[in-house]
Each structure stands twice: as structure tokens, then as C-alpha cells.
C-alpha positions in Angstrom: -8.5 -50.9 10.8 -8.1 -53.5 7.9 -4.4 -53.9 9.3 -5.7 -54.5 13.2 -8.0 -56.9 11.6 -5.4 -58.7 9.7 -2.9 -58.9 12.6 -6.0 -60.0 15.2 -6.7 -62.7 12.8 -3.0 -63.8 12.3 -2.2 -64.0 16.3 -5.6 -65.9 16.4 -4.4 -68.3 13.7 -1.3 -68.9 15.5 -2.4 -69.7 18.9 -4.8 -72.7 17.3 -2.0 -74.1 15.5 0.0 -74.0 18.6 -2.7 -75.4 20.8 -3.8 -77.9 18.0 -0.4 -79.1 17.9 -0.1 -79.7 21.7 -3.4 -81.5 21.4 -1.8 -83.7 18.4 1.6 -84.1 19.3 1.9 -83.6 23.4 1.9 -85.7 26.5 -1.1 -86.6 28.2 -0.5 -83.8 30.5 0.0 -81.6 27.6 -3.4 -82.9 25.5 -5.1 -82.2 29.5 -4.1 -78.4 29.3 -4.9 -78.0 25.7 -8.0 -79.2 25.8 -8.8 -77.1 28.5 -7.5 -74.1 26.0 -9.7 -74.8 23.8 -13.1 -75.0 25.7 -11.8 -71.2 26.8 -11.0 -69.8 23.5 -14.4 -70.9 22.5 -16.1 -69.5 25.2 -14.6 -66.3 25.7 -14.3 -65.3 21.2 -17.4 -64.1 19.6 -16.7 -65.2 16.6 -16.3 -68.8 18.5 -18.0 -70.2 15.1 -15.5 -69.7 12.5 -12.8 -70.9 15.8 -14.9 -74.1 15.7 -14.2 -74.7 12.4 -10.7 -73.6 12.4 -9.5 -76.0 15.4 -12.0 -78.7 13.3 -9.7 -77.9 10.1 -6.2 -78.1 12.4 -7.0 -82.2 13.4 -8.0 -81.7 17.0 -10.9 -84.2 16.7 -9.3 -87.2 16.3 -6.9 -86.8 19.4 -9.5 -85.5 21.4 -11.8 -88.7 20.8 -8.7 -90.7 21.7 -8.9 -89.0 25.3 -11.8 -90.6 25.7 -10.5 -94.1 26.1 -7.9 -92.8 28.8 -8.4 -94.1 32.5 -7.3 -90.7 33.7 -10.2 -89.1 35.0 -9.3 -85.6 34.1 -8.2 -86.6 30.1 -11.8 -87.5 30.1 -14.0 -84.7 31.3 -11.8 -82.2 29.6 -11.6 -84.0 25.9 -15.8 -84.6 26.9 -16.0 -80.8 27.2 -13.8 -79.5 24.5 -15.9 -82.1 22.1 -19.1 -80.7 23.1 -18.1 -77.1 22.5 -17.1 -78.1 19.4 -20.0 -79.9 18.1 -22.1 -76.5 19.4 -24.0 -74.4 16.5 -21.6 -76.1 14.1 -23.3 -79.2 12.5 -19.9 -80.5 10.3 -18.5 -80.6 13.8 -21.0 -82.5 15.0 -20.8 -84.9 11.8 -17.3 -85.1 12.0 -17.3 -86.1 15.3 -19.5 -89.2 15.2 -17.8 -89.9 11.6 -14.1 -90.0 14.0 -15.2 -92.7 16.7 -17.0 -90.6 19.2 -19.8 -92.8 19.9 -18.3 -95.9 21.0 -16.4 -94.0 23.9 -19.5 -92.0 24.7 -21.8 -95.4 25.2 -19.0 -96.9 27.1 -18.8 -93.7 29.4 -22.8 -93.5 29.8 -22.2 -97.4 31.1 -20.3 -95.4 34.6 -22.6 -95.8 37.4 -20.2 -94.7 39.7 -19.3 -91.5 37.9 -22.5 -89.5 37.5 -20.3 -86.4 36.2 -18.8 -88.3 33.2 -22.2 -90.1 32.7 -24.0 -86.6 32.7 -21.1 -85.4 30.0 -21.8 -88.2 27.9 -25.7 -87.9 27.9 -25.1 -84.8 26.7 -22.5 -85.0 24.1 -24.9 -87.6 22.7 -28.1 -85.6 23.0 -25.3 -82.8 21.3 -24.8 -84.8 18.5 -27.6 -86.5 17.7 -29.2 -82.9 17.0 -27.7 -83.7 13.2 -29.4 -85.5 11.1 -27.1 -87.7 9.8 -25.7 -89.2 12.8 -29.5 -90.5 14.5 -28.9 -93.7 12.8 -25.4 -94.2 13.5 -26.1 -93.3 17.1 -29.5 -95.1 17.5 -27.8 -98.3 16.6 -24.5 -98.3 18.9 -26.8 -99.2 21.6 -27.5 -96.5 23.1 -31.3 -96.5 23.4 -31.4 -98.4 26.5 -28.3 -96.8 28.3 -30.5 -93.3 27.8 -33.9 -95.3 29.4 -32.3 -96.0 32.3 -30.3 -92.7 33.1 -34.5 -91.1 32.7 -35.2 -93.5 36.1 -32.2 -93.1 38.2 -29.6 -89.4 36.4 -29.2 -86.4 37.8 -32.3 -83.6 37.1 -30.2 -82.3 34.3 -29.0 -85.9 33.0 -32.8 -86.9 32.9 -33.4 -83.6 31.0 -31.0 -84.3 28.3 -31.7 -88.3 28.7 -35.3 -87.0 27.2 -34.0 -84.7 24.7 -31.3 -87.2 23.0 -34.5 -89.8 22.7 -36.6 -87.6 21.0 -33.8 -86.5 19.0 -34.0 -90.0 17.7 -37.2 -91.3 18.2 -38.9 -88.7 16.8 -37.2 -88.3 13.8 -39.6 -88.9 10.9 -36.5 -89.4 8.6 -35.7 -92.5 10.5 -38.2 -95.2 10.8 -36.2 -98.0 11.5 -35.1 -96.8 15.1 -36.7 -99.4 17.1 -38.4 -97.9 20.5 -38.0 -99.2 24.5 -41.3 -99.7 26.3 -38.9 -99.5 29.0 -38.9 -95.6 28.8 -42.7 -95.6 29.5 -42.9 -95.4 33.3 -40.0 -92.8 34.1 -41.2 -90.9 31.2 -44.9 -90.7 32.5 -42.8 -89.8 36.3 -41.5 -87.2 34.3 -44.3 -85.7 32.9 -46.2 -86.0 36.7 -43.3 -83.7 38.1 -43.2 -81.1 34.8 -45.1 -78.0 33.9 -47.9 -79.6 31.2 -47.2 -76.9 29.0 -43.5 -76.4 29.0 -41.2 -77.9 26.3 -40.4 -80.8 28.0 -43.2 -81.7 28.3 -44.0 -81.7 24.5 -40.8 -83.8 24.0 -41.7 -86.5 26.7 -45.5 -86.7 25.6 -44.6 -87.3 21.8 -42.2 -89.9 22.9 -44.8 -91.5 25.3 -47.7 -91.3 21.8 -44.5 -93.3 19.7 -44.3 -95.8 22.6 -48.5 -96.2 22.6 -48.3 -97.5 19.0 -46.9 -101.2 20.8 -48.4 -103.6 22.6 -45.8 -103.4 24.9 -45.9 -99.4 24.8 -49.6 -99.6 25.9 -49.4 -101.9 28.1 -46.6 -100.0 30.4 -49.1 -97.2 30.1 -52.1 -98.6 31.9 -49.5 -100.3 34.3 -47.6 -97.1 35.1 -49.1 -95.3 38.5 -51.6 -92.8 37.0 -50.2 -93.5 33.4 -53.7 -92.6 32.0 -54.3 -89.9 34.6 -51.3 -88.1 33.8 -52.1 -88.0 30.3 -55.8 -86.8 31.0 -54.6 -83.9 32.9 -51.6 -83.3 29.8 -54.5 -82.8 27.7 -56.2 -80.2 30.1 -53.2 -78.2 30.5 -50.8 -79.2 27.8 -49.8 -76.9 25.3 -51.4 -77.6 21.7 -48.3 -79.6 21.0 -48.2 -81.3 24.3 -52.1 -81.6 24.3 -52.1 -83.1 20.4 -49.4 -85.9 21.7 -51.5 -86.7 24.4 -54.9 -87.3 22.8 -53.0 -89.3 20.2 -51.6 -91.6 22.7 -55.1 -92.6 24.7 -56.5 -93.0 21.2 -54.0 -95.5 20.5 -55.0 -96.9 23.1 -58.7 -97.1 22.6 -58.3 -97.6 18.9 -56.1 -101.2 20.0 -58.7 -102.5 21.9 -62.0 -100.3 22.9 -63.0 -102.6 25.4 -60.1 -103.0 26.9 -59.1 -99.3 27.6 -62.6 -97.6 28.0 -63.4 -98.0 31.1 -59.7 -96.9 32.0 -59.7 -93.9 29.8 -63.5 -92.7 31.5 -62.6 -93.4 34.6 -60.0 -90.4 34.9 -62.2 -88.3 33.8 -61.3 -87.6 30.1 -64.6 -86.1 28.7 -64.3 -82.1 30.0 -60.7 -81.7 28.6 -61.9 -83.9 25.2 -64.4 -81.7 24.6 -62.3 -78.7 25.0 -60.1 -79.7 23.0 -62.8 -80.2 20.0 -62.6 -76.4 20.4 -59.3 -75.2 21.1 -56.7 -77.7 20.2 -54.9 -78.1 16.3 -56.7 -79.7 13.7 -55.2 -82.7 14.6 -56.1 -83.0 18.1 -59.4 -81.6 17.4 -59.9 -84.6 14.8 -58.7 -87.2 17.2 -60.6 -86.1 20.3 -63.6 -86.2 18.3 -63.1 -89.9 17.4 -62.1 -90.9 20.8 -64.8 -89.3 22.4 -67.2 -91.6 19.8 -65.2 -94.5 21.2 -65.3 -93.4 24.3 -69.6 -93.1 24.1 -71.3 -96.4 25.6 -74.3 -96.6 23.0 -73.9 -99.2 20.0 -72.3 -97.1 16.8 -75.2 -97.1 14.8 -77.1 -95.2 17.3 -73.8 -93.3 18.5 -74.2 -89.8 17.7 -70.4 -88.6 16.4 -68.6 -85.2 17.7 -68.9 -84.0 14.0 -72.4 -84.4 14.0 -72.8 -83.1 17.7 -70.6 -79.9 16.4 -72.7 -79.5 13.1 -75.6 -79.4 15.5 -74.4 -76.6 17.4 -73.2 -74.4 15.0 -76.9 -74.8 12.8 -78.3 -73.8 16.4 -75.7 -70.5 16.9 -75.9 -69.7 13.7 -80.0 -69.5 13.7 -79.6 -67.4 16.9 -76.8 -65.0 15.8 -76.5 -65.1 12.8 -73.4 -66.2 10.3 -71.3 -63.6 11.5 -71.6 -64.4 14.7 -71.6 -68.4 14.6 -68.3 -68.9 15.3 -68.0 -67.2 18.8 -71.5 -68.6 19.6 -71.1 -71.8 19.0 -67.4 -72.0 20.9 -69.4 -70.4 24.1 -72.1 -73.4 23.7 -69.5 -75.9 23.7 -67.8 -74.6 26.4 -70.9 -74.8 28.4 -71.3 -78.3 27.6 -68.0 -78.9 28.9 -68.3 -76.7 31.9 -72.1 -78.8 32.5 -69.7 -82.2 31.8 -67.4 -81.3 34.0 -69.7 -80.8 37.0 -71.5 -83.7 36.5 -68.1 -85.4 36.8 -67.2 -83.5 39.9 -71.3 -84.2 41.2 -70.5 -87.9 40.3 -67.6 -88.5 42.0 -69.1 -86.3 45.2 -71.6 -88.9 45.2 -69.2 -92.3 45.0 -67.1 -90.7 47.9 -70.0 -90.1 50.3 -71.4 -93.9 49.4 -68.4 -95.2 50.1 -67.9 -93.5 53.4 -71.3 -94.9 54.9 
């Protein structure tokens, strides 16, 4: 068995050399078909981790990032794939890659607006990459930023999917503070998050880049501009994930926190206390902190007559815990607060019943 093994691994060996050298040494139409070769002997090994590495080890980088720069179509897409199966579960690959030239090529190819297939390739070998730590700055300052902003408004489903993932790759990278954010991003992203499922991943990834964009001026100011910006938030954090909820509440605090008078009346008039309040109960720490301190912004009375969430919350568990008892105070309290947000949430409802039929007469 040792023997098979050996002589497996040996004819395995061989056929990367031989494929390495065509990619190395061969005519363009050679360097076409090896690349090819490559993206199949990935695909089809299960041990397509150690062939990574071995094809890495036998130079095909290099070459395959000089395909890039071709004007044959066909040198392009198959070097695009062969690099992005490559840089796959294998994070020296993906190092090495951007360390060899890569990026330069890819910004150039996500500049195609008349090539969505090479564009979408791109997007991808750059959300592929940027996965590794050390290559978000290198990536983050070729340019690339804006290219990404504008594939979110007008890319494929699947190029806006990846456009998304890329940023947050780099924008959300607490290693890297000097990446400098595009306001830009603010009204596809919100588009984006309209059209998703609150609680899925994607929308955890757009809503923490749309709570990096509310800390500017500029990031604010596309949110209240963007059709239902503050809505869509709103209803993130009534059926967000915690994640996706936390991210949200974050944002319209940045908001309110910037300038209260400005953004309160926005904020209330979506209808942000029920799904605040909840989330006093049922969100992280975090969003349960800043919910309470954006529903005490959010509260029209002076502040030193304002009477805080923590206070309001103290209030309610002295009351369960007088009628059940300690053990008890927990649960109890939870079911009070979610009858004041059920009682909050019909007033709303009552409220805007009432506007509608005034404004029908």
C-alpha cells in the first residue's frame, strides 16, 4: 500500500512539473490549456490543498499573473480562474499572489464595463484575496475602493454579493484603520439590505459596513438622503440577527449622537421605539447598551427630567421581583417589557390609523 502510495504521489508530482512547465515556458496557446489543467486537477484531487501548494512551489504564479495583461479574452478568464483556485483555503497562495502583481491587473480588469464576466472574476479574486490579512492594505490602497462601490449599484446579483464581501473584508478590518471609507457605498448598500433577508449573513456584512459609513458626515448624510435609509434600518433592527440588529442600532445612534436635533424626528418617525425596546431585552450587551441610550435621546422631555432605560429597567425588575420573587425576576420582568413593547407598538399602529384617516377627509 506504502508502494501504491509512493508511485500515486510520483505520477502526481510529474504531471505538475509538466503542466507547470507548459505554464512557464509555452506559447500563449499552451499557457491557455495549462491553465485550464490546473483549475481541473484542483478540482477533481482531494488532497487539492497540498496540489495548491505544490503548483505554488513549481513558479506557476508569476506566469499566470502575466496572463492577465493579455488582450486575449480566453488567456484572461482562464489565468483569472486558475489564480482564484489557487488562492482557495491556502492563505501563502493568497499572499503570494498579491506579493507577484496580481492587483494591478485585477483593478484594471474590474475597470471592463463591457465585460461583466471578467469584471465578476475580478470582484471575486479580489474579495478571494483580501480574506488574508496581510494583503487588505496593499489592496485597499490600489484603488480599488471605489471600483467595488460602483459594481454594488449596477454588477451582476453575484458580483454585488462578492462586491459586499471584498468591502467588508477591508473595511471592517479592525487591524487596519487607515482604510479610508466611500459614502458612495451608502445608497446601493441600504438597496441591498431593502431586497435581503434581515437576518441572513449578508445582511450582517452590509449593516456593519453601513454603521462604519455613519461615523462621517458624509456617511450620515447619504443615510437620511437614501429612499427609506432610516426605515430600512428600523426594520434591520426588528428582524435582524443580533449581529445584524447590533450594527443597526449603532448606526441610527450615530446618527442621533451627531446631532439629536437633527435626526430625531427622522429616527421617530419610522417608528423605532417597539423594535428599541425589544432589543433592551433580547439583543447582545452591546445593542442592548446602545438602544437604551438612543431611546433616552430619542425621549422628547429635557434630560434632567428624562427618565433613562436603565432606570426604567431597574424599575421593572424591583416590580417582578416583589411579585415573583428572585427566582423568578428574570422571566417576569422580560414578559413586562415585552408588554410595553407590544402596548408601544399599538399605539404606534393606533397613531398612524389616526394620521391616515385625517388626512383622507
Amino acid at each position: 500500500m506504502g508502494e501504491e502510495d509512493g508511485a500515486f504521489n510520483h505520477k502526481k508530482q510529474t504531471l505538475i512539473d509538466e503542466i507547470s512547465a507548459k505554464i512557464i515556458h509555452g506559447d500563449l496557446l499552451t499557457k491557455i490549456h495549462a491553465a485550464r489543467e490546473i483549475r481541473s486537477m484542483i478540482r477533481n484531487r482531494n488532497s487539492s490543498v497540498n496540489i495548491r501548494a505544490k503548483f505554488a512551489a513549481a513558479g506557476v504564479i508569476q506566469p499566470l499573473i502575466l496572463m492577465l495583461y493579455s488582450r486575449n479574452y480566453d488567456a484572461r478568464q482562464v489565468s483569472l480562474l486558475a489564480l482564484l483556485n489557487l488562492a482557495s483555503r491556502n492563505e501563502r497562495n493568497k499572499e503570494q499572489i498579491v506579493t507577484c502583481g496580481a492587483i494591478p491587473p485585477l483593478v484594471e480588469l474590474l475597470k471592463f464595463q463591457n465585460c461583466s464576466a471578467l469584471r465578476e472574476l475580478a470582484t471575486a479574486a479580489i474579495l478571494t484575496l483580501s480574506a488574508a490579512p496581510p494583503n487588505k492594505q496593499t489592496i485597499a490602497n490600489s484603488g480599488v475602493i471605489p471600483l467595488l462601490v460602483q459594481i454594488l449599484s449596477c454588477g451582476s446579483v453575484q458580483g454585488r454579493v462578492d462586491a459586499v464581501t471584498a468591502l467588508y473584508n477591508l473595511l471592517a478590518s479592525k487591524e487596519e484603520p487607515t482604510i479610508v471609507s466611500d459614502a458612495k457605498a451608502v445608497p446601493p448598500l441600504i438597496n441591498l439590505l431593502k431586497e435581503c433577508k434581515k437576518s441572513s449573513k449578508f445582511a450582517e456584512k452590509t449593516t456593519a459596513l453601513i454603521e462604519i459609513l455613519s461615523n462621517s458626515e458624509e456617511g450620515r448624510f447619504a443615510i437620511t438622503n437614501s429612499e427609506d435609509g432610516i426605515l430600512t434600518l428600523v426594520e434591520t433592527i426588528e428582524d435582524g440577527s443580533l449581529v445584524s440588529t447590533e450594527h443597526a442600532v449603532s448606526a441610527l445612534l450615530a446618527l442621533c449622537l451627531s446631532c439629536r436635533s437633527k435626526y430625531r424626528e427622522l429616527i421617530l418617525n419610522e417608528g423605532a421605539i417597539p423594535g428599541l425596546l425589544r432589543l433592551t431585552v433580547y439583543g447582545t450587551n452591546e445593542a442592548q447598551d446602545k438602544a437604551r441610550t438612543l431611546l433616552d435621546l430619542l425621549r422628547d422631555s429635557p434630560p434632567e427630567k428624562r427618565l433613562s432605560s436603565s432606570v426604567l429597567e431597574k424599575i421593572v425588575y424591583d416590580i417582578a421581583a416583589r411579585v415573583d420573587g428572585s427566582e423568578k425576576t428574570t422571566e417576569t420582568a422580560k414578559g413586562l417589557l415585552q408588554d410595553m413593547v407590544q402596548r408601544s407598538m399599538d399605539l404606534s399602529t393606533n397613531e398612524i390609523q389616526i394620521k391616515a384617516s385625517s388626512s383622507s377627509t
